[in-house]
C-alpha positions in Angstrom: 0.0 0.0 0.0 1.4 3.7 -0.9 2.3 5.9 2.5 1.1 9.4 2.6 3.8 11.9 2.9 2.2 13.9 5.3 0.9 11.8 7.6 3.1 8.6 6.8 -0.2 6.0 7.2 -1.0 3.7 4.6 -4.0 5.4 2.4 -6.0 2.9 -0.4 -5.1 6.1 -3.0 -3.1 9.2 -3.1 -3.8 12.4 -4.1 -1.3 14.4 -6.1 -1.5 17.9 -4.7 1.6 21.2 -5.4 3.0 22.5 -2.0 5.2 25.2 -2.0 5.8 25.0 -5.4 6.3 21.4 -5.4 4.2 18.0 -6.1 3.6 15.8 -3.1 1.4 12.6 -2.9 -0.9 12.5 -0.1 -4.0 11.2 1.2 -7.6 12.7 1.1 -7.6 14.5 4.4 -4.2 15.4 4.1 -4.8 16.7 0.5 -7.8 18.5 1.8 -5.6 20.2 4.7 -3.3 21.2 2.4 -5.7 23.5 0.2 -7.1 24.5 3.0 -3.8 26.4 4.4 -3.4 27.5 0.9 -6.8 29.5 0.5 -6.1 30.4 4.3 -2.6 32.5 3.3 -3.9 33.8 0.0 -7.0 35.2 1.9 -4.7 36.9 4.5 -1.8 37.7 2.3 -5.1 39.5 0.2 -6.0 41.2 3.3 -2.3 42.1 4.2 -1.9 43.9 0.8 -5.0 46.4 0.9 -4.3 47.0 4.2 -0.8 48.3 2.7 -2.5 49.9 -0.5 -0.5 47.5 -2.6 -1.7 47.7 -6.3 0.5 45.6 -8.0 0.7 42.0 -9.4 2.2 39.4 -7.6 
């Protein structure tokens, strides 16, 4: 059975999901977290940047 490489626990499938600008296999709830955080920091690095007045691209 394939390990997760977040949790390290056996999973039935993996998920192939980009962290940090790389591609990591992991399992559903670990694949879930993972977007999670990321729509968490873009929401507050959003935030950051209008607090700041900053009108340029990333």
């Amino acid at each position: 059975m394939p390990v997760c490489k977040g949790c390290g626990e056996e999973a039935d499938e993996l998920v192939t999901v980009k962290v940090d600008g790389r591609n990591k296999r992991l399992c559903e709830e670990c694949a879930d977290l993972q977007r999670e955080k990321a729509e968490v920091a873009e929401a507050s690095e959003a935030v950051v940047q209008g607090m700041m007045g900053f009108k340029g691209r990333r």
